[in-house]
N, C-alpha and C positions, 0 to 999 in steps of 0.2 A: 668480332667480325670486322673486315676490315675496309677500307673505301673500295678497294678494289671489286671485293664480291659482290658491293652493293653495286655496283656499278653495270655490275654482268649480270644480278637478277638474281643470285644466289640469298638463299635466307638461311641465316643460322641464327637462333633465338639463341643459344646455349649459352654464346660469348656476351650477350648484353647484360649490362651492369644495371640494367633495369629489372631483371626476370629473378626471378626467387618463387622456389618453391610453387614453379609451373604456370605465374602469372606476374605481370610488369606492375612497377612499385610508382607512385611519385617521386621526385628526389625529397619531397615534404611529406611528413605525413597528416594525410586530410581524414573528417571521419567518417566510418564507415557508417551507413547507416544499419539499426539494427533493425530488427523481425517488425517491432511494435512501431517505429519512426516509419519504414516502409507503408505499411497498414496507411499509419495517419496520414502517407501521405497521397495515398488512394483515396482513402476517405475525402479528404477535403476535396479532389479533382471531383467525386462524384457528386458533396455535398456543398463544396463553396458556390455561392451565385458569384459569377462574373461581371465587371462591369465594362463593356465595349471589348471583349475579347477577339472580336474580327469586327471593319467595317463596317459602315450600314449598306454601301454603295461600290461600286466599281473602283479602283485605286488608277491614278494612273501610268499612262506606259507606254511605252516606245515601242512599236512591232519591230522585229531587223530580220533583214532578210541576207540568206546566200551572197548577192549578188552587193550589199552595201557592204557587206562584210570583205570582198575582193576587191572592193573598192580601195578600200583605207590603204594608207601609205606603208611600204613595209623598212621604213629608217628610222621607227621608234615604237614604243609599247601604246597600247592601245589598250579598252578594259572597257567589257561592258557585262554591267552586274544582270544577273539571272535571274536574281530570287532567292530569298533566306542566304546560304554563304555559297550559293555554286557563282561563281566569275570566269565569264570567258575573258583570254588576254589574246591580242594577235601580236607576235612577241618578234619584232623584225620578219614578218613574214609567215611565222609559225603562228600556228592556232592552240592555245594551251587550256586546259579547262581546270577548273579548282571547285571540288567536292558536288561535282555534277548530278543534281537529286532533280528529275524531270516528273517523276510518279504522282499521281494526285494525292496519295496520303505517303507521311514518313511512317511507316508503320507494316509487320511484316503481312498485312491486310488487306484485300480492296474494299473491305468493306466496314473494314471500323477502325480508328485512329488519326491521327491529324490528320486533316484537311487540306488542301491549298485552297486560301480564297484571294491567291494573285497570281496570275496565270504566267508560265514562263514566254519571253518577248519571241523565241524561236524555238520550233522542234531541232530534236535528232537530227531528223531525216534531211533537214536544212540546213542544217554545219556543214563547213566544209570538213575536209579531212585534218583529224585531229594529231598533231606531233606528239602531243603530250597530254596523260591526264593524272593531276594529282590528288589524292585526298589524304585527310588530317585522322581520321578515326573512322571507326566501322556503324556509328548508330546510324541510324535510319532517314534523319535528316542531313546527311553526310555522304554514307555511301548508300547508293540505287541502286539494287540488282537490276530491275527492271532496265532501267541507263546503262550499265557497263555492259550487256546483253547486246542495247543495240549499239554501242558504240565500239566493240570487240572489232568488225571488221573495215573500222574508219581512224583506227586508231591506231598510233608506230609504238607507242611506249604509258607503261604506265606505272607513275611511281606509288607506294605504298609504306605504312609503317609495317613494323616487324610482324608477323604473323597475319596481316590480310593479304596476303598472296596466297594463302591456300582458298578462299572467299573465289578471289576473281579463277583462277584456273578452275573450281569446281562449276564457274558459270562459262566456261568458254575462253579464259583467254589465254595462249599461247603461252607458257612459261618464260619462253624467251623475250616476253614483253614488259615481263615486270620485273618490275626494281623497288626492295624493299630493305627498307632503312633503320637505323637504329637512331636514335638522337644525338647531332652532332656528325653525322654522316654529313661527307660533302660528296660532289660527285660535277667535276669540273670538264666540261665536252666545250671545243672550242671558245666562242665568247661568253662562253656562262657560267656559272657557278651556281649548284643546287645545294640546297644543306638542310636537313632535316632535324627541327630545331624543338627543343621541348615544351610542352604543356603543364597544365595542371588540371586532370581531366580521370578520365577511367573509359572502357570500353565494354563491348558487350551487346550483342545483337536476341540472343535467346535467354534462358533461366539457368542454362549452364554453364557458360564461357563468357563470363565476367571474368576480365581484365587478361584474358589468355591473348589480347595480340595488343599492339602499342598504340600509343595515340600520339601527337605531336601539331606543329607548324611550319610552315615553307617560309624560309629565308633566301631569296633567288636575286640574284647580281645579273645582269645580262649586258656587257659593254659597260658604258657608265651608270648604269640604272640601276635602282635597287629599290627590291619592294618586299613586303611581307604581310601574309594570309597567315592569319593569326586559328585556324581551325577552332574549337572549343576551350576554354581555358577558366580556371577562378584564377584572381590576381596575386600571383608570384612574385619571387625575387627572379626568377628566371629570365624576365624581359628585361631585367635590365644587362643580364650578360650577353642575353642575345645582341643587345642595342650595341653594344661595347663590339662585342670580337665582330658583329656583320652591319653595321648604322655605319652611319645615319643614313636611313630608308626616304624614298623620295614620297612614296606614298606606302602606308598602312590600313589594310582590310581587316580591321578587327572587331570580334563577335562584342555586339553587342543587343543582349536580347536573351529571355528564355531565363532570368536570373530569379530567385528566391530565396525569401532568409532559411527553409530548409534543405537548401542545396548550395548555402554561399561558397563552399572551398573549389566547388568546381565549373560554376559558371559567376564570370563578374555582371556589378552592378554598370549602367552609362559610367558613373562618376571613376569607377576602375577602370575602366575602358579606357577615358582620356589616360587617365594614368601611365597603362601601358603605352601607352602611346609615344610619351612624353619619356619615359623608360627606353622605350626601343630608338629612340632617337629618331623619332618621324616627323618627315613635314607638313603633308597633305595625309588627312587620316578618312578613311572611310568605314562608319557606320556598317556592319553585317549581322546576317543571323536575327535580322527582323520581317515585317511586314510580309509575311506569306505564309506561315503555320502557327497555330492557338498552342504554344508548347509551354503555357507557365501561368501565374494567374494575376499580373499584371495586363492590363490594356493595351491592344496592340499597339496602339500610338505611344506610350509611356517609355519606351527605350531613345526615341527618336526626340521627345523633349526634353529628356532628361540630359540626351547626350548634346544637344544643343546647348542649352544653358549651361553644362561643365564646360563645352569647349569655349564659349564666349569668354567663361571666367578665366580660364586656364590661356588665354589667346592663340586657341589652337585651330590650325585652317583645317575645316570640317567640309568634305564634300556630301554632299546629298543625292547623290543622281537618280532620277529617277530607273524603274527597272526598265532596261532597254538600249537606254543613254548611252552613246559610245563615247569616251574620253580620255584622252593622254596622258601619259604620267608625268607629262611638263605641264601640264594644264595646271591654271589658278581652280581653286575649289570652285565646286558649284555649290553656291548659298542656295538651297531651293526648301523650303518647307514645305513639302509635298503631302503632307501628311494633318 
């Protein structure tokens, strides 16, 4: 498949060097868990005691509203975090949204599955009009049917990896709006550059359709800027290519959180985190994919100190914002231990 179709919204899985045998491969191979490893790892979510798995108290947070949002200047990037990995950016003027999960649970439930116990700083209904919305993978704390439901008629374009465009069209959204990608797709419209960068992850929404669509990262250039939303990922040799052909990055959004020794090949530990960081050639990193869903059985606070204390050692500028925060991608980090 080639830059162009992805550009125009065309999806062809057939030509990706990912896809065998009707489902997307890692360029590594991670392991699979088996029947029994599954099992145990139910077991322990039903049988482990937790300790401080959510807050005792209110977290805090920055309300934003429509109206601050038209405020902000439109002669540089702007970012202000959502919750777990959704990030609004206002991008010279555009409003761009990155893995937009608004729903009280990640989970295909309303009534049983993660939780939110940190509220997002803005609804839907209060965005402005959205240019752009992208997501990294199809799980639940990722993509929101609920959110791309109601964001369908506030929204110009929406990118995707290879196989969740059949997702969003069966929920409403114009074929002509989505743009789905293969890894290493660029897709270059006046001062930008998009490119859809790999992972080391798996997908899969139900019991049947594990790993039938892709998963990946956003690599985005816009003018002199350059940033990267790191979506899902266990710690690869991959970031450091990415770092190489599209770095050094002014700031880095990368998942940190949600990690276990029975799940290490696909989600990193803090101490990976910097890593990639440091791999991707970033200067200002920012901490994601914490502080708003019980999705592991570490301590909610435990990704947020951990990744503290690497970047201190590592002397790497670690921003902290709180959920709400709007800030610049020229901005010095915000030291805040919020947590």
């Amino acid at each position: 498949m080639n830059n162009q179709l992805a550009a125009e919204g065309v999806s062809d899985n057939s030509h990706s060097a990912q896809l065998s045998d009707g489902k997307f491969h890692n360029s590594a191979e991670v392991e699979r868990p088996s029947f029994k490893k599954t099992l145990g790892i139910f077991k322990r979510f039903i049988t482990e005691k937790k300790i401080d798995a959510e807050p005792k108290g209110e977290l805090p947070m920055h309300s934003v509203s429509h109206a601050q949002l038209e405020r902000l200047s439109n002669d540089t990037v702007h970012f202000v975090k959502l919750g777990h990995s959704s990030i609004l950016a206002k991008v010279y003027g555009e409003y761009w949204l990155f893995d937009p999960v608004f729903s009280e649970r990640a989970s295909p439930f309303s009534f049983i599955g993660p939780k939110r116990f940190q509220p997002t700083p803005i609804s839907i209904a209060e965005l402005p009009n959205i240019a752009k919305v992208f997501i990294s993978h199809n799980h639940y704390d990722h993509l929101d049917k609920a959110a791309i439901k109601q964001l369908v008629d506030k929204t110009d374009s929406f990118y995707v990896p290879l196989g969740v465009e059949n997702d969003l069209k069966k929920w409403g959204v114009d074929e002509q709006k989505v743009h789905s990608f293969d890894w290493w797709q660029e897709q270059n419209i006046a001062n930008s550059q998009i490119v859809f960068t790999p992972t080391q992850h798996f997908s899969g929404r139900g019991l049947t359709d594990g790993n039938k669509t892709l998963w990946g990262s956003w690599a985005i250039k816009v003018n002199d800027k350059r940033f990267y939303f790191s979506g899902d990922s266990g710690y690869f040799a991959g970031f450091k290519e990415i770092g190489n052909r599209y770095g050094p990055f002014d700031i880095t959004f990368i998942e940190t959180g949600a990690y276990d020794k029975d799940w290490a090949d696909i989600h990193m530990t803090p101490e990976q985190s910097v890593q990639a960081h440091l791999d991707l050639q970033g200067d200002v990193m920012v901490p994601v994919h914490n502080g708003t869903f019980d999705l592991a059985f570490h301590a909610w606070y435990d990704p947020l100190k951990r990744v503290a204390k690497k970047a201190g050692q590592e002397q790497v500028s670690l921003s902290t914002p709180l959920v709400g925060e709007v800030f610049k991608i020229q901005d010095t980090a915000i030291d805040k231990a919020w947590w």
